[in-house]
N, C-alpha and C positions, 0 to 999 in steps of 0.2 A: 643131149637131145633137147632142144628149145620148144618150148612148147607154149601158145599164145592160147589165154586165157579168154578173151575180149569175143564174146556169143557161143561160149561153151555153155552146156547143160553141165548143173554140178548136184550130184547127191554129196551131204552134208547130215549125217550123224552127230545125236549129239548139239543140235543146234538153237537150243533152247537159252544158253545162257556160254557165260566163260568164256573159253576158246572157240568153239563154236558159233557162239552169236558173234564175237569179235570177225571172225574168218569170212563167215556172213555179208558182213556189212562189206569188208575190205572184197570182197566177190562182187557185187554191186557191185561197186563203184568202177567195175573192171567191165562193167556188163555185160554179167554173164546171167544166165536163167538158172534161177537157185531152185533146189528142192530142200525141204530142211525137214530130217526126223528127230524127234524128241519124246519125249516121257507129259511133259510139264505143260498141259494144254496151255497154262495161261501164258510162262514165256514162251512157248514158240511162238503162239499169234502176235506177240509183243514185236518179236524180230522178223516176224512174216511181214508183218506192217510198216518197216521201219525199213526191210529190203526191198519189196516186192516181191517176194518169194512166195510158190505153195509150199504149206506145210503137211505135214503128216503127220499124225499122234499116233505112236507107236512101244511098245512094250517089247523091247530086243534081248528079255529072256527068254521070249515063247518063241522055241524056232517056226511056230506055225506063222508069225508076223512077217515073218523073212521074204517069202515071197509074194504076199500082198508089197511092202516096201519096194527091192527089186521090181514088180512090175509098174509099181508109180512114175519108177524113175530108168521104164526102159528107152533105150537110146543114147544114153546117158553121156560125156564126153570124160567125165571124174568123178572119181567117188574121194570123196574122202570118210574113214572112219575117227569118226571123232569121238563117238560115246564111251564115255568109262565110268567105270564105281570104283571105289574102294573100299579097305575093312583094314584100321591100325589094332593092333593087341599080337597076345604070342597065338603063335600058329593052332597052340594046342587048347587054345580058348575058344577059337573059332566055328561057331556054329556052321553046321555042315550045311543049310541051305545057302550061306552067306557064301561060301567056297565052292556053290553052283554059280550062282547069280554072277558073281565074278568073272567066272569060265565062260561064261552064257555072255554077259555086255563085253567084257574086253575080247576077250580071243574067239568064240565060237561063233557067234555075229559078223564079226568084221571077213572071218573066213568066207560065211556061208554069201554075205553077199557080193563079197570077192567072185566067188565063184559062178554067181549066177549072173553077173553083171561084166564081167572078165570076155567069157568068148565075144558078144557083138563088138565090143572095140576091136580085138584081134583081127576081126574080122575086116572092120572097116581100117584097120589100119592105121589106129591112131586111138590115145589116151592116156589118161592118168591115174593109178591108184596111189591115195596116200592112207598110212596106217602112223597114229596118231599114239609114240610107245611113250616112253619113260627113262628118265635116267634110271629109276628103281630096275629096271632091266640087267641093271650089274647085279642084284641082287639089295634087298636093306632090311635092317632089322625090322622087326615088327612088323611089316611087310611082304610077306612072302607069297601069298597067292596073289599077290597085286604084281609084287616082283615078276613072279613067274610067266603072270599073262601078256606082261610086258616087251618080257625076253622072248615068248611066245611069237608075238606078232613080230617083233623084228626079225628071228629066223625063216619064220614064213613068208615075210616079202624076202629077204633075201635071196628063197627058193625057188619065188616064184620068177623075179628078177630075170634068175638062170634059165628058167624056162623058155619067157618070151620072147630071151636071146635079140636079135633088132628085127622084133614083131610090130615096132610104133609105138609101143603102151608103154608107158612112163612106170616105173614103181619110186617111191619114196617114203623112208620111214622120219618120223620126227619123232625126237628126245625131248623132251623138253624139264627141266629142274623143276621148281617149286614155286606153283605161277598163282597169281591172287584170284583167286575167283570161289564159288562157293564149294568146291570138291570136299575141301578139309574140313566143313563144318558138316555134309551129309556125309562123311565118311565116319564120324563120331569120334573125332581129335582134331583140334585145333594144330596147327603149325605151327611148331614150337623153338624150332634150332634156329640160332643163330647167322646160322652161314649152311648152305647157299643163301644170299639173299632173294626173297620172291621176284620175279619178274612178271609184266603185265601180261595178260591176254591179245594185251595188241601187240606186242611182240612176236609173240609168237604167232600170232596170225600172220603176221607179215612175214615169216620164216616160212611156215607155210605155203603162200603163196607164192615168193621168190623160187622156193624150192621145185616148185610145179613148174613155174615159165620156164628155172633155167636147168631142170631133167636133174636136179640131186640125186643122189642116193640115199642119203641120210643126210641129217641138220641138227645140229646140238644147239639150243636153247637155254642158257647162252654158251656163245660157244666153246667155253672153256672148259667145259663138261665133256669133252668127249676125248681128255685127259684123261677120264676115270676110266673110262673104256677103255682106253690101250691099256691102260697102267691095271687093269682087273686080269689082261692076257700078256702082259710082259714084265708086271710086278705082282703078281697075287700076295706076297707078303705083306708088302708098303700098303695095297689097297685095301688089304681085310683091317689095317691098324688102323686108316681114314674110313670104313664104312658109312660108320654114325654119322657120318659129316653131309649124307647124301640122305635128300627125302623123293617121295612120290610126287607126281606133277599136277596141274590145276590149283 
């Protein structure tokens, strides 16, 4: 299902900096009317200024934010969920508000605004949600509530997908590998491995956005990555021996 981008309204989580500000800009330039939420007063005004966009300063572990957010951006033509945290160490290190906050910006967030934002396209007949996962979605060491919420979101658009059945509304999930931007320095570990190598934020923004014109389902970033996925449900043996080899995204 094709779907033109060029004077859509877009919500855009997350749009402070990384993949986000990158998606941003590549929005623009498509012109469309951006809405951008972020954390980080001073980048989003940076990429507010740079797209033309309003912004919105917002804290998407307080679900009381959610529909302040939502009604900013009602009417809306796409949402994409772009916000994400992370937290590297073993599972059993992990302090338990850290494994809220997780639950609350990747998965409980992008739900809630799914949700509240979902019926008027139905209605009108037309749009696009993107959920913004992770290769970590197969699962990775050190990683696991990040994994989780990953794998999260992918199931839940695929559910919803089913739902809308051909209601108009576009679902698209993106994976994307181990992309340069400042994730892995506030996540409290650098990026470390070898292989995959990082890939830019403009890449994947440009995945992104392809993915919406041309109605994907999913988009592996890059795309060789979605090797790991089959090979996690048609080899789990060979993929649990490559685990290590896969990091989180941003």
């Amino acid at each position: 299902m094709r779907f033109r981008l060029e004077g859509r309204t877009v919500l855009l989580t997350g749009g402070s900096s990384g993949i986000g500000a990158a998606t941003a800009r590549l929005l623009a330039r498509r012109g469309c009317e951006l809405i951008l939420v972020g954390r980080h007063e001073r980048g989003l005004r940076h990429v507010g200024e740079m797209t033309g966009a309003r912004t919105l300063t917002a804290d998407l572990t307080l679900s009381e934010e959610l529909p302040r957010v939502a009604d900013a951006a009602a009417g809306a033509d796409v949402l994409i969920n772009n916000a994400g945290i992370g937290w590297a160490g073993e599972f059993i290190d992990m302090p338990s508000e850290h494994v809220q906050r997780l639950l609350a910006v990747n998965l409980a967030a992008p739900l809630e605004l799914t949700r509240l934002l979902l019926p008027e396209m139905r209605q009108r007949g037309g749009g696009h949600v993107v959920f913004v996962s992770s290769i970590a979605a197969v699962g990775v060491r050190d990683e696991a509530v990040y994994s989780a919420t990953k794998a999260g979101l992918r199931a839940f658009a695929a559910g919803v997908r089913h739902e809308l059945g051909g209601a108009g509304v576009g679902v698209t999930t993106v994976l994307p590998g181990a992309v340069r931007t400042p994730f892995f320095r506030r996540r409290g570990r650098a990026y470390e491995r070898g292989f995959p190598r990082q890939v830019s934020a403009e890449l994947v923004a440009s995945r992104i956005v392809r993915a919406i014109e041309q109605g994907s389902r999913e988009s592996f970033v890059p795309r060789w990555l979605g090797a790991a996925s089959r090979m996690q449900g048609g080899m789990p043996g060979i993929f649990n021996r490559l685990n290590g080899l896969f990091g989180g995204d941003r």
